[in-house]
N, C-alpha and C positions, 0 to 999 in steps of 0.2 A: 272524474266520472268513470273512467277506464277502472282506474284500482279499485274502485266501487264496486264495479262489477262484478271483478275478479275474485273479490272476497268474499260477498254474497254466497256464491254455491261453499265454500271452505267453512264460513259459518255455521250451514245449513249441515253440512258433515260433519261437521267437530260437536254440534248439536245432537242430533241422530244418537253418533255415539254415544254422546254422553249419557242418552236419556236409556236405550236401549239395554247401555252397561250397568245403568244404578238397576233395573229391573232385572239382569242375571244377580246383582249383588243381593236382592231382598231374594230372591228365590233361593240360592245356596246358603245365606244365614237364616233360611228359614220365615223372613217374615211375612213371606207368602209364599203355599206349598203348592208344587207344582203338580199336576197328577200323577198316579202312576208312581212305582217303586222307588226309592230314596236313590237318586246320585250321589249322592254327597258321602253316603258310608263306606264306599272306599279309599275317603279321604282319613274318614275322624276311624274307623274299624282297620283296613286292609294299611295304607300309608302308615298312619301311627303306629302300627304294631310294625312296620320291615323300620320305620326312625327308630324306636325303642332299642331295635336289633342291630343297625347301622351305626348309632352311634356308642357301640362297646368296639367297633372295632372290624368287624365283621360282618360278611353279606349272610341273606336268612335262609340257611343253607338245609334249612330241613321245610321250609315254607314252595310246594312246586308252582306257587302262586307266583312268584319270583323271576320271571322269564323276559327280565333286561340285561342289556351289557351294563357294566362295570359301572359306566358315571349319572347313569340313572341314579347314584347314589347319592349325589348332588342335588339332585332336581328334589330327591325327597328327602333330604334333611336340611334342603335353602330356610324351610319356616322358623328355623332356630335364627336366623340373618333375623325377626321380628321376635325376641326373645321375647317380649311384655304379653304378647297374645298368646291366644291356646294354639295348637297343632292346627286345628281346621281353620279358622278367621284368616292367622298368618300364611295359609295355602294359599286360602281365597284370593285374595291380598294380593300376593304374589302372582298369581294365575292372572289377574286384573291388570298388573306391572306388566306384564308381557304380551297382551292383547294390547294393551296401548303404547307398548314400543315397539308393532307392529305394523300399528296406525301412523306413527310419526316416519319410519321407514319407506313405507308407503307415499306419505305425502313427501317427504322429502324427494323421494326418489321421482313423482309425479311432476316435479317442478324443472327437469331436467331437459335440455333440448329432445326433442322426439319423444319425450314421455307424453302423460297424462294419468290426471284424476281417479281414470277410472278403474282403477285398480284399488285404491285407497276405497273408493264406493262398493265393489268387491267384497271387501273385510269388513268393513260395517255391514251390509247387511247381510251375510253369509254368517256370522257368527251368531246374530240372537237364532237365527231358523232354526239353529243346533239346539235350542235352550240352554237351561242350569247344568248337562253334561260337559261343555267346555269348561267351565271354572271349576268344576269338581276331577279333574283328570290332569297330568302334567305334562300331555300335547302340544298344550297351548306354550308353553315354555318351548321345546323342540320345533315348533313352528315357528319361531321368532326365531331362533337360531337358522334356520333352514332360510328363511326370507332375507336373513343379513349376508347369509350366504351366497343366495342367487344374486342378490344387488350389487353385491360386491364384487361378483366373474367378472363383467366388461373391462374393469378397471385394473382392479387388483386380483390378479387370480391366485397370489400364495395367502391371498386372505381368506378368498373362498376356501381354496384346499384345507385351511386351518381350521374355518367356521363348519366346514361339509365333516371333517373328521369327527368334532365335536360334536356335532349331530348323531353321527353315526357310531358313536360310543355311548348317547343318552338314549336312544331306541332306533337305531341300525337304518330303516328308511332312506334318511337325511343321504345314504351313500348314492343313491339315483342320481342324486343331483350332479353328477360327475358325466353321465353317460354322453355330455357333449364338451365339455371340457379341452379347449383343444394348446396345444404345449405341455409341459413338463413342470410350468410353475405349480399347475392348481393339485396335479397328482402328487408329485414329490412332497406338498408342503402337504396334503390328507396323509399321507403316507408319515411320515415324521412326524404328525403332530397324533395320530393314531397308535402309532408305536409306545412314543415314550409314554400317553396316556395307558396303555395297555401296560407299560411292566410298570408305572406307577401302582395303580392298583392292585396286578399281582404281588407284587414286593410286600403292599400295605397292607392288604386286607385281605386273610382268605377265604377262596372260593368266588373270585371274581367273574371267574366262565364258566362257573358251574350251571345258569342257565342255557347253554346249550342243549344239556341233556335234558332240560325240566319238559319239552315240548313232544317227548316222543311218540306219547300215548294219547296225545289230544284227537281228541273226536271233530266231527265236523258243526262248526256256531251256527247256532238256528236261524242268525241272520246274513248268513253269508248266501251267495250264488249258485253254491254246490245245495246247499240245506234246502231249496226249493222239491229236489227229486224225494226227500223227505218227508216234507209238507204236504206234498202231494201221495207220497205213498201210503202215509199212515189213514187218508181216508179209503183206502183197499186193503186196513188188515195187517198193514207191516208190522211189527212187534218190536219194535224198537222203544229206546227210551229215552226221555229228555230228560237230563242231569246237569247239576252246577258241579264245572268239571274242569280244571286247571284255571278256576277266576270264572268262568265263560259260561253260560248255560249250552248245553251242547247235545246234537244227537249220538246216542249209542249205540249201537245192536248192529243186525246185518247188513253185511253191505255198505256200513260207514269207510270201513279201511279204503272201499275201493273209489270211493268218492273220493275221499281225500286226498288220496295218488292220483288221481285225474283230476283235482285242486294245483296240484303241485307241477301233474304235466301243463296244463294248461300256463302255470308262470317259467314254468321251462321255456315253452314255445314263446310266452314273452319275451324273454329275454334273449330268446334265437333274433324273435323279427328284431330288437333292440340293436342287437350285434350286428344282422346286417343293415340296417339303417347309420348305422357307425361308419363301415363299409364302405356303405354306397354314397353317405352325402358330400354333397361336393359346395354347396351353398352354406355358408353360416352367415346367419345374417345377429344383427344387435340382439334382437329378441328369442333367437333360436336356442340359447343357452336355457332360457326358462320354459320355452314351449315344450323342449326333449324333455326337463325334467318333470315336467307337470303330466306328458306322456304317459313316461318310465311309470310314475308313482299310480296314477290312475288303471294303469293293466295289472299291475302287483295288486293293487288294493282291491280290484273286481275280482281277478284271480283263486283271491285269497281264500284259502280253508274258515280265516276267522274276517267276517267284517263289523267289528267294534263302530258305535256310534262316535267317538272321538277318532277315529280313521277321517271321517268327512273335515276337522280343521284342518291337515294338513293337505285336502286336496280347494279345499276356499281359500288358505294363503299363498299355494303356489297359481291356482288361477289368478287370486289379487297378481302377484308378481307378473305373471303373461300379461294383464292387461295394464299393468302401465307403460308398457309400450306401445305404440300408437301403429306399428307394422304386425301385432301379434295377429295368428290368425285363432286362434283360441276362446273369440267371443260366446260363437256357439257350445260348445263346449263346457266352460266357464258355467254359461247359465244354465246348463242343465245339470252343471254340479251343484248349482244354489237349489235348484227343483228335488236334487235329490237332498241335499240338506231336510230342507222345509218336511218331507217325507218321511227322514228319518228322526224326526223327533215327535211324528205323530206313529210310529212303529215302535221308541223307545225314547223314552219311557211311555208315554199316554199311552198307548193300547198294547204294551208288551203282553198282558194276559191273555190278547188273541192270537199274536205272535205266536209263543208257551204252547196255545191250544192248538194251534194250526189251522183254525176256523177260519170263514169265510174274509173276514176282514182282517185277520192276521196275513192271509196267504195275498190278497190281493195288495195290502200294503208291502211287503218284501216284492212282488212282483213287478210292483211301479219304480220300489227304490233303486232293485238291482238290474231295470229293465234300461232308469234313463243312466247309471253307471255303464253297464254297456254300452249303449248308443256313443255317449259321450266320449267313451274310449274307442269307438272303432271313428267317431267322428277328428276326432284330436289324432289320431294317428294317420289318418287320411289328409289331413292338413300336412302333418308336417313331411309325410313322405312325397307331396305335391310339391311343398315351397322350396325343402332341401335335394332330393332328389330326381323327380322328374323333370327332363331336359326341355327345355322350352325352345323353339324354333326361333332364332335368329332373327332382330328386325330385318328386313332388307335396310339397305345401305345406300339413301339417294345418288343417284349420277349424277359425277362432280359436270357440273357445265364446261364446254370444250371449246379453248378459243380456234375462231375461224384462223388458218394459216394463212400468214400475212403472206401476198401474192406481188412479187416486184412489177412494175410497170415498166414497159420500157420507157426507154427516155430519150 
């Protein structure tokens, strides 16, 4: 009756998924279209064309669309791994393989003394909120990596270090995931396993790092935090222009530059408080490996000059990760990164055209998305500078009971 029990809710999960996942699958093969501008064409358009490019030998060095490291090179020519399918189906496919070896990571990991479920509950519903964007984008591959990563710190940490490298060679992020890392195994083995991938690729293929440069001239994305002063300006006249512009639709004209650098100070000062929270914690607790990084990622991503709609999977699977532990303090947090999920796929795609316009229901959807991103960030950082760093007063210490001294009688 007990095992009964117990399988009931894992049924009802593996259910969920399943059903949720075949409805992104008709939506990205199209057999039912989703509102709102195609995701999926920079899979079978933008993708297919850097595979075309990728697989003579060389990265798409005249393409400034182009603005990953090195083994991002993998992630998009994997579809040849399903030679029989076209480019797009075999993406699909593949983007579907790695949501559900995120979900098995999850549950497996949920099964462990001090865990729980609810983490694995996390990634099911946090991914359909996103719609047909997550299987059209190769996030969801980097997020699986990043989660085998974090599962992996307690235990094995030159595992992590190996898996966090590898992240952070297929879209740089996954490198957060270190900011609490504590010995020499999980750095050294990122460090090594980072290197030799970097002169792999320079050796093999050139123009490896050549996106570094491709970002210099990027404007600020009309859905980011900064682009709000934007939104708001251009209904008094500002003269700026809205362009698809390194990949991005993005603002131009005056007064972008300086947004942008106060995009960038503002993840400076992230990573200042970051640094001193490094500093100062004194508590590492089981769960704190994943709460730091779910932090770290969450202040960069609000931060950010660009907030792309596939930036929300990587902050749904590092919350899955917080909450399989049953000490996490990340629940608030967590769910308001689901609320902003839910939000940003009624901002993009469904009503990007208000977005675009800056009209009243474009502005107020960026408002709610990037208002509960905040919140959730200054909430998640408040937690963990509570749990890991402020000193908590001493139980008192009961008074040991005190034998009466034995007293001689005379005799």
């Amino acid at each position: 009756m007990e095992t009964t029990g117990r399988r009931r809710p894992l049924a009802w999960l593996v259910g969920i998924w399943g059903l949720t996942r075949v409805a992104l699958l008709l939506l990205v093969f199209k057999v039912y279209v989703f509102p709102g501008p195609d995701v999926t064409s920079d899979v079978s358009v933008i993708y297919q064309g850097w595979y075309e490019v990728l697989r003579t030998g060389t990265f798409p060095l005249d393409d400034v669309t182009w603005q990953y490291p090195p083994a991002a090179a993998l992630a998009i020519l994997s579809p040849a791994l399903l030679f029989w399918l076209d480019y797009p189906s075999a993406f699909f496919v593949l983007a579907f393989t790695a949501d559900l070896a995120v979900l098995l990571l999850l549950l497996y990991a949920g099964r462990r003394p001090g865990r729980t479920p609810r983490g694995a509950w996390v990634w099911v519903a946090g991914v359909p909120l996103l719609g047909p964007t997550v299987y059209a984008r190769y996030d969801v591959m980097v997020t699986a990596v990043a989660v085998a990563a974090l599962l992996a710190g307690a235990r094995h940490p030159r595992v992590m270090g190996a898996l966090t490298a590898l992240g952070a060679m297929l879209k740089v992020w996954p490198v957060l995931l270190l900011v609490a890392a504590r010995g020499r195994g999980a750095w050294a083995s990122a460090a090594l396993t980072a290197g030799a991938l970097a002169a792999l690729f320079a050796l093999a293929m050139p123009g490896a790092f050549a996106f570094l440069t491709f970002q210099r001239d990027r404007g600020t994305e009309v859905e980011s935090l900064g682009a709000l002063v934007f939104h708001v300006a251009r209904q008094y006249g500002w003269d700026g222009k809205v362009l698809l512009n390194y990949g991005s639709v993005e603002f131009l004209g005056p007064y972008v530059d300086v947004v942008s650098n106060a995009a960038l100070a503002l993840s400076a000062l992230a990573f200042g408080w970051l640094l001193l929270w490094r500093l100062r914690a004194r508590r590492f607790l089981s769960h704190t490996l994943a709460d730091a990084a779910f932090v770290a990622v969450l202040m960069f991503v609000t931060t950010s000059r660009v907030i792309s709609p596939q930036y929300m999977v990587w902050l749904v699977g590092l919350a899955a990760v917080c909450l399989c532990f049953r000490g996490s303090r990340m629940t608030v947090p967590a769910g308001l990164v689901l609320a902003a999920s839910f939000v940003t796929v009624l901002e993009f795609p469904l009503w990007f055209a208000h977005v675009v316009a800056s009209d009243a229901l474009g502005v107020t959807l960026l408002v709610l998305r990037n208002g509960l991103l905040v919140l959730a960030t200054l909430l998640a950082a408040r937690a963990l500078w509570r749990e890991t760093v402020t000193r908590t007063a001493p139980l008192p210490v009961p008074a040991q009971p005190t034998r009466a001294k034995e007293t001689s009688l005379p005799s």
